[in-house]
C-alpha positions in Angstrom: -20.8 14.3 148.8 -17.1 15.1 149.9 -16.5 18.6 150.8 -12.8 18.0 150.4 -13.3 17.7 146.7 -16.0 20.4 146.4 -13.6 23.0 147.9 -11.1 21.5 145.5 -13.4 22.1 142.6 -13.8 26.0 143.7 -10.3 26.8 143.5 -9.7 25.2 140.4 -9.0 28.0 137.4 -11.7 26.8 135.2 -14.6 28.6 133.0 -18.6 28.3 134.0 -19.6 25.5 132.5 -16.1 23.8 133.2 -16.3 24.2 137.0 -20.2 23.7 136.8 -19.4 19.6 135.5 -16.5 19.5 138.2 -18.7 20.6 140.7 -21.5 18.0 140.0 -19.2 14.9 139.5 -17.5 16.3 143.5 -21.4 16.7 144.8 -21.5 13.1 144.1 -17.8 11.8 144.9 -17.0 10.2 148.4 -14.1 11.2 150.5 -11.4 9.4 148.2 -12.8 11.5 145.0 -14.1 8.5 143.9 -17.8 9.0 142.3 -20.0 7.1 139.4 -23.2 9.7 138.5 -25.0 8.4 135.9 -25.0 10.8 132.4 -28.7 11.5 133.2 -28.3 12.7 136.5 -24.5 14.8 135.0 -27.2 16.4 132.6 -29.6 17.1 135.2 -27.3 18.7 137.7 -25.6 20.8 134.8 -29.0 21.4 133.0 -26.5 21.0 129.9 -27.1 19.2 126.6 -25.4 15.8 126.0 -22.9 17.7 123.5 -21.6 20.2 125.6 -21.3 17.5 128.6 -19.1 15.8 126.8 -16.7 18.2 125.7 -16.5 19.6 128.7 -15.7 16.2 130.4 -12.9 15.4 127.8 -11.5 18.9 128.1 -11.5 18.0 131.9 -10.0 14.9 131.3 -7.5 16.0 129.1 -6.1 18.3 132.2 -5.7 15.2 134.4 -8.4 16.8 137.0 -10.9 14.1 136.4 -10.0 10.2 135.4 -12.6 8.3 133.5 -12.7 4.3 133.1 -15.9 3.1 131.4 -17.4 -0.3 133.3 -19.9 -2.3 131.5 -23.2 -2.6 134.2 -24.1 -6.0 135.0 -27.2 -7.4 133.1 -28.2 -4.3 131.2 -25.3 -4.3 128.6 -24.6 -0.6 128.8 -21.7 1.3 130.4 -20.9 3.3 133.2 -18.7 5.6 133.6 -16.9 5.7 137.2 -14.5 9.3 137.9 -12.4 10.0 140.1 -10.9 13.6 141.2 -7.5 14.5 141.3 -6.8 17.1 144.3 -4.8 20.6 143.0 -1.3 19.0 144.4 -1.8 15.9 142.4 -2.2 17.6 139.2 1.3 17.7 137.2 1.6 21.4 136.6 3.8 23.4 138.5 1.8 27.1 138.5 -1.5 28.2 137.9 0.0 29.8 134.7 0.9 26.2 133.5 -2.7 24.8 134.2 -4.3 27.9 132.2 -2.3 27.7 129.4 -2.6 23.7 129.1 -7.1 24.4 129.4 -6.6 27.1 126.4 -4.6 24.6 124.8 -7.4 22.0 124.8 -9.9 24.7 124.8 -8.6 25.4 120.8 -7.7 21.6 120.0 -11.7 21.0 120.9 -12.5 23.7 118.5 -11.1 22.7 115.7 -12.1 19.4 116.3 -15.6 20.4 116.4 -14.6 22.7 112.8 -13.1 19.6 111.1 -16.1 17.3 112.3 -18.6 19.8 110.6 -16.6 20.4 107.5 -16.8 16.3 107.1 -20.4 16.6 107.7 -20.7 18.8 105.0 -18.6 17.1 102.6 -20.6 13.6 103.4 -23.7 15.2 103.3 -23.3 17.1 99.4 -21.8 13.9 98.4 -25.5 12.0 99.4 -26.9 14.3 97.7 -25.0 14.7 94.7 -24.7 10.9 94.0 -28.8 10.7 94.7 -29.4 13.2 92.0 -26.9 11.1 89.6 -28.9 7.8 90.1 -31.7 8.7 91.3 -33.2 12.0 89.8 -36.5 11.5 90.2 -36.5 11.1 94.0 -35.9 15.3 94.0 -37.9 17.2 92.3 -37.9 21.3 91.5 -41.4 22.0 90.7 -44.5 20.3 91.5 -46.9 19.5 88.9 -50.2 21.0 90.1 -53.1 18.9 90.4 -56.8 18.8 88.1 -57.9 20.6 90.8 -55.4 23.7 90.6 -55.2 23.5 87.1 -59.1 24.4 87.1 -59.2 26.9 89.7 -56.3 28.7 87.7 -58.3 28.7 84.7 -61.4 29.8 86.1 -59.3 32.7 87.6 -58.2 33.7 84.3 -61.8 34.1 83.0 -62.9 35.9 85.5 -59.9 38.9 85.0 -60.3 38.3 81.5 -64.4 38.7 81.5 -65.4 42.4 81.8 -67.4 43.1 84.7 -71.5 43.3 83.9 -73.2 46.1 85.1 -75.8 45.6 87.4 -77.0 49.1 87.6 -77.2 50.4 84.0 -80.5 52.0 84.5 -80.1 53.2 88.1 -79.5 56.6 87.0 -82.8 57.2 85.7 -84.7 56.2 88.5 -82.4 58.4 90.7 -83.1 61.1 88.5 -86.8 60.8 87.8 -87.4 60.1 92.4 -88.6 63.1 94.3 -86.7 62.3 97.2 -82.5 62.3 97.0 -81.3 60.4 100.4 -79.1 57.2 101.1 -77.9 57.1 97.1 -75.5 54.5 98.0 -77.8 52.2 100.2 -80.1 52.5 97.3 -77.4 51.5 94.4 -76.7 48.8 96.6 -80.0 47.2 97.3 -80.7 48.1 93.5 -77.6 46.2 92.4 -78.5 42.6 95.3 -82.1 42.6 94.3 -80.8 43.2 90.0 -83.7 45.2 89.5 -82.3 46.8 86.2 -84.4 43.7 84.4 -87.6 45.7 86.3 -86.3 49.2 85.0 -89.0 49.9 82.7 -92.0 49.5 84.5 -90.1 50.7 88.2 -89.3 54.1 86.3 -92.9 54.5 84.6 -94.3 53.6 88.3 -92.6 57.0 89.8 -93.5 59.6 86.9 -97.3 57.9 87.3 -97.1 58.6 91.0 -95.8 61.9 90.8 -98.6 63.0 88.4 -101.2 61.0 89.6 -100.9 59.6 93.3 -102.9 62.0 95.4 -99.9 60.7 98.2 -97.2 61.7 96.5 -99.1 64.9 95.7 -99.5 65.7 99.0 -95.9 65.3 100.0 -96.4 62.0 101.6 -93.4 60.0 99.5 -91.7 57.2 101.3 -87.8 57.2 101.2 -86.3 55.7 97.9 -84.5 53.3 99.9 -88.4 51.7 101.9 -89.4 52.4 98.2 -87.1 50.4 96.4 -87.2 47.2 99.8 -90.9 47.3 99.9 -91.2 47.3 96.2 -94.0 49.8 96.1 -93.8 49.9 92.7 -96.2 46.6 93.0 -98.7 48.9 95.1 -101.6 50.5 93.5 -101.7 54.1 92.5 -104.4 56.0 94.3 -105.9 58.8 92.3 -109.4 59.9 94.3 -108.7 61.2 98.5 -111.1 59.3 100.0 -114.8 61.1 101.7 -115.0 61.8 105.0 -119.2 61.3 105.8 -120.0 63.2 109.5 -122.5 61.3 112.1 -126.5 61.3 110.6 -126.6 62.8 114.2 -124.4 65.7 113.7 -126.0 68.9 111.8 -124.5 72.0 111.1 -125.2 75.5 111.3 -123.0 78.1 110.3 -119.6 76.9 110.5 -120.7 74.8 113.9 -121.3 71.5 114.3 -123.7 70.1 116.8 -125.6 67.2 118.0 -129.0 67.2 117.3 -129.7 64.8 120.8 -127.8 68.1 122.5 -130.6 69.7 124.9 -129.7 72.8 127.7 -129.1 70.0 130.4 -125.9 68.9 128.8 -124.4 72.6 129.7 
């Protein structure tokens, strides 16, 4: 590192990223400006792509701050670049107005540079294209010819939206109406509809005007929810007509409206 050619690099009127691959090249240089950083380690120092690297060395270059010989490295077959820096009294410009104007110069030259490399890319590009399509037209294709597979699924897709829905709950209505109890009406549609009980319709509906007639239960208020009525599938359960007898204790007897013990004695009180 030579801070001869660092404090060179400072003063030199350049832009950010300019200065920033001047300043890497001097961090490397010895006291003769004389330095050979690999690209990896430019890149590194910079944290620049390999594009922008290079422009910015050419533009560099180009301003006669920097001189750049390419060396072929011994054994590996590749080459390395050696630079060397020119201090601000070597450069051939007379002002610091010169040397500006000569980096805008190059600054626009690399621009449309750049311009006419991309309009070349584009022109290559369309023509690969365009001369694929001529003899080759079946490398590119528009649409893709669906599969079996799709082909069913779409027509099984069009059944369904053209099919009109089945009702599952045709005869729902009529149990609602004829059950005592009206709570959780859309619980009950539902289970109605998952268990498809309108096939059972008949006999469910004949079940709850027997029980409300009949079904000493029922009669005494004691109906289960419509919802427990339609899970359980009371329906199934046996209709109980009779309340069933309550018999007292043989050793119970009653007199009056009392009940006593016949075993009671005048000890017991």
């Amino acid at each position: 590192m030579s801070i001869k050619y660092l404090n060179e690099a400072w003063t030199m009127p350049l832009n950010t990223h300019e200065k920033m691959v001047l300043l890497a090249i001097a961090d490397c240089s010895n006291d003769e400006g004389f330095a050979f950083p690999g690209y990896e380690k430019l890149l590194k120092k910079t944290g620049m792509g390999r594009e922008a690297l290079a422009k910015h060395i050419r533009i560099l270059k180009g301003l006669s701050i920097i001189k750049v010989e390419s060396h072929a490295e011994i054994g590996k077959g590749k080459k390395v670049n050696t630079y060397t820096i020119s201090t601000r009294s070597e450069l051939p410009y007379s002002s610091d107005l010169e040397l500006i104007g000569k980096i805008k110069e190059l600054r626009q030259e690399n621009k449309k540079s750049i311009s006419s490399h991309l309009e070349l890319r584009k022109v290559r590009t369309s023509n690969s294209i365009s001369s694929i399509l001529e003899h080759e037209p079946s490398v590119i294709t528009t649409s893709k010819e669906p599969s079996v597979k799709e082909k069913y699924k779409k027509e099984k897709n069009q059944e369904q939206t053209t099919k009109p829905k089945k009702l599952k709950s045709i005869h729902f209505e009529e149990f609602w109406k004829d059950y005592p109890e009206k709570n959780q009406r859309i619980p009950c549609l539902k289970k109605w509809e998952s268990k498809n009980l309108d096939k059972h319709a008949a006999i469910i509906i004949a079940d709850v005007k027997a029980r409300k007639k009949d079904d000493v239960r029922w009669l005494d208020g004691y109906i289960p929810n419509p919802l427990t009525y339609i899970n359980q599938e009371r329906w199934r359960d046996e209709i109980k007509t009779e309340r069933p007898k309550r018999q007292q204790p043989s050793n119970y007897q009653k007199s009056g409206n009392v009940i006593t013990r016949a075993d009671w004695t005048s000890s017991d009180f």
